[in-house]
Kinemage of the C-alpha trace (Angstrom):
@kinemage 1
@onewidth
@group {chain A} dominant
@subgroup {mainchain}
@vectorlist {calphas} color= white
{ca unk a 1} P 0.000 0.000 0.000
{ca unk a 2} L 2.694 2.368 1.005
{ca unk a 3} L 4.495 1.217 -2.271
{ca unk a 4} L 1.578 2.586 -4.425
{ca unk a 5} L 1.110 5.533 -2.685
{ca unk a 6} L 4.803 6.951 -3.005
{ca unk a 7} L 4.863 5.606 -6.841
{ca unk a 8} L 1.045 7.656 -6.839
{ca unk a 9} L 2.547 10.438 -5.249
{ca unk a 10} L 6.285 10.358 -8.056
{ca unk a 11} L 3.383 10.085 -10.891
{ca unk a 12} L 1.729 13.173 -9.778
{ca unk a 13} L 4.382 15.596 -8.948
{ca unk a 14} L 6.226 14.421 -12.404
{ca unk a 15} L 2.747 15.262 -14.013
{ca unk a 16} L 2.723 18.625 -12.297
{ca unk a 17} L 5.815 19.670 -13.299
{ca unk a 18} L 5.406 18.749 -16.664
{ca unk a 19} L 2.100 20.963 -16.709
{ca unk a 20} L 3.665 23.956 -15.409
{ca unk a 21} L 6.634 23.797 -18.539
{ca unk a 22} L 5.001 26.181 -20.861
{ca unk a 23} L 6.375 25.430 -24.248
{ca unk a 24} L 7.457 27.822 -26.481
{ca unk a 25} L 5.283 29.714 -28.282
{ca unk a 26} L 5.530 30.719 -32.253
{ca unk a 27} L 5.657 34.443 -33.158
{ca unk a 28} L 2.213 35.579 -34.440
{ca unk a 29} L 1.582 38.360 -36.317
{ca unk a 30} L 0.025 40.304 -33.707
{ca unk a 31} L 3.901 40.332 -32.319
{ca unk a 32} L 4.879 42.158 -35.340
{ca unk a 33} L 2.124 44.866 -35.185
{ca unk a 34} L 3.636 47.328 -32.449
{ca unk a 35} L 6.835 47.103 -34.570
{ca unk a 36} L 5.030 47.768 -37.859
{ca unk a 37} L 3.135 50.322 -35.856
{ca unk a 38} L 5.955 52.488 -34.095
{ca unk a 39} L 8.235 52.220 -37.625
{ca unk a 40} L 5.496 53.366 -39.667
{ca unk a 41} L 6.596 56.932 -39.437
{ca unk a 42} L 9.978 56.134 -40.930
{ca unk a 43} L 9.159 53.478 -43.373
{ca unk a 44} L 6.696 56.107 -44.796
{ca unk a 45} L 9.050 58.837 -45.235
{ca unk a 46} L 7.425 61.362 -42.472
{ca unk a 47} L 10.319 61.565 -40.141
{ca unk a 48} L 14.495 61.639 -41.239
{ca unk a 49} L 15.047 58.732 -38.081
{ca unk a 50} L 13.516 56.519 -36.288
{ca unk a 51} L 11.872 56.582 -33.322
{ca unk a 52} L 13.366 54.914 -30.396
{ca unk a 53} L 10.090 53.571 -30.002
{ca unk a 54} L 10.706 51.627 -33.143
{ca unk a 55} L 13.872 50.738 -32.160
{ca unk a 56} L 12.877 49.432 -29.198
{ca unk a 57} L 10.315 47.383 -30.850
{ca unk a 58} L 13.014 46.418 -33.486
{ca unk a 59} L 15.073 45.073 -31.022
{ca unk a 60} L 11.992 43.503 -29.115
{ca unk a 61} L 11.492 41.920 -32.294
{ca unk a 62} L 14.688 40.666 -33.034
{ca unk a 63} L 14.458 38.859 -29.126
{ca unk a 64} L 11.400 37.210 -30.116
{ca unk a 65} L 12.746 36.112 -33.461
{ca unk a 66} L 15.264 33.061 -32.114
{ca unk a 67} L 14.775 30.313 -34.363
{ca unk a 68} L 14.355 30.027 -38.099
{ca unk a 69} L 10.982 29.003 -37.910
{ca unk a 70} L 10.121 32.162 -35.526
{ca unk a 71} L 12.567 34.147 -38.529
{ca unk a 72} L 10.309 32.966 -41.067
{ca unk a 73} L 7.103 34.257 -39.633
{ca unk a 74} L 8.292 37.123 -38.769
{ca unk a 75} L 9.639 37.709 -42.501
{ca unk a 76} L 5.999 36.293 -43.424
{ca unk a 77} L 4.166 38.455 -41.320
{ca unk a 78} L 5.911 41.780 -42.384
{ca unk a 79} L 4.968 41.030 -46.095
{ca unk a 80} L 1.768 40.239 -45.372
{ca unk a 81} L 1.255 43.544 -43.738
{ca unk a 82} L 3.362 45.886 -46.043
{ca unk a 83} L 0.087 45.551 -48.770
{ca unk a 84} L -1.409 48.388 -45.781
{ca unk a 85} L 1.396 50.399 -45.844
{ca unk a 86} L 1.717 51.204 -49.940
{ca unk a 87} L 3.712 54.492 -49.307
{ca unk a 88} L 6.400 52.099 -47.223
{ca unk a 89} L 10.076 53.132 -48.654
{ca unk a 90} L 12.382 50.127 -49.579
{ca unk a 91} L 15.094 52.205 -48.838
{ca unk a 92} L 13.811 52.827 -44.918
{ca unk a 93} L 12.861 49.680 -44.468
{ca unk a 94} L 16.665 48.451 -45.669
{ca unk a 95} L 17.793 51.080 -42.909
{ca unk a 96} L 16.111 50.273 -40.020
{ca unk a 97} L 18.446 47.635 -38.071
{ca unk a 98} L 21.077 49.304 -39.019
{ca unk a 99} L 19.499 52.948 -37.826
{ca unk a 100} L 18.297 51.171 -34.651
{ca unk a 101} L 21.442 48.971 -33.977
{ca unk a 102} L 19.450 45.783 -34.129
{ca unk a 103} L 21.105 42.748 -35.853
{ca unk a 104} L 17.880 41.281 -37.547
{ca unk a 105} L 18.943 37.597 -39.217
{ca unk a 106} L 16.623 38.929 -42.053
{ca unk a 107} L 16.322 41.776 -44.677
{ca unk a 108} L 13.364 43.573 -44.044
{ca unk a 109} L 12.177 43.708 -47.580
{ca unk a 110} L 8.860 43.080 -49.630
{ca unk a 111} L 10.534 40.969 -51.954
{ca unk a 112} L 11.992 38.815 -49.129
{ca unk a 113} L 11.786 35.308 -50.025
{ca unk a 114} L 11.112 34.337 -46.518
{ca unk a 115} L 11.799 30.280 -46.966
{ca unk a 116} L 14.880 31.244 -47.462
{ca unk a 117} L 16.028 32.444 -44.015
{ca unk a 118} L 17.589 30.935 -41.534
């Protein structure tokens, strides 16, 4: 009896721990948005620099963006959204890591072929 108990007991705390390891979660698109949001200004052509808002959320970005997979969405997500931002300057967007000091893995281009990253 005291046998199944204490093998109860090793079944139950190995099943809570395993419930409270979150896994990872994938990058979404709504991860993107305050990025897309706070650069918007710059990638239009209104301001000369950007923000450090958008710098900020460059750099957020770029934390959030660890693995190719994550890289790839991210990439994905950006073109998906540039179609709402037709005014959006190649040129700026080419500038932005290097403006912010952000070491992005990935061009941030509309012609980015995004299976390509790694």
């Amino acid at each position: 009896m005291v046998k199944r108990s204490i093998i109860f007991i090793v079944l139950l705390v190995s099943a809570g721990v395993f419930l409270l390891e979150s896994p990872a979660e994938a990058l979404t698109c709504l991860d993107i948005m305050p990025t897309v949001m706070q650069c918007a200004s710059f990638a239009l052509g209104m301001v000369s620099r950007p923000s450090s808002q958008c710098c900020n959320e460059l750099s957020r970005l770029h934390g959030m963006a660890r693995t190719t997979d994550d890289r790839r969405q991210a990439c994905n997500c950006l073109k998906q959204i540039a179609p709402q931002y037709p005014g959006a300057m190649d040129a700026n967007l080419l500038a932005l890591p290097q403006l912010c000091r952000v070491a992005l893995s990935f061009p941030i281009r509309r012609d980015t072929d995004c299976s390509k990253i790694t």
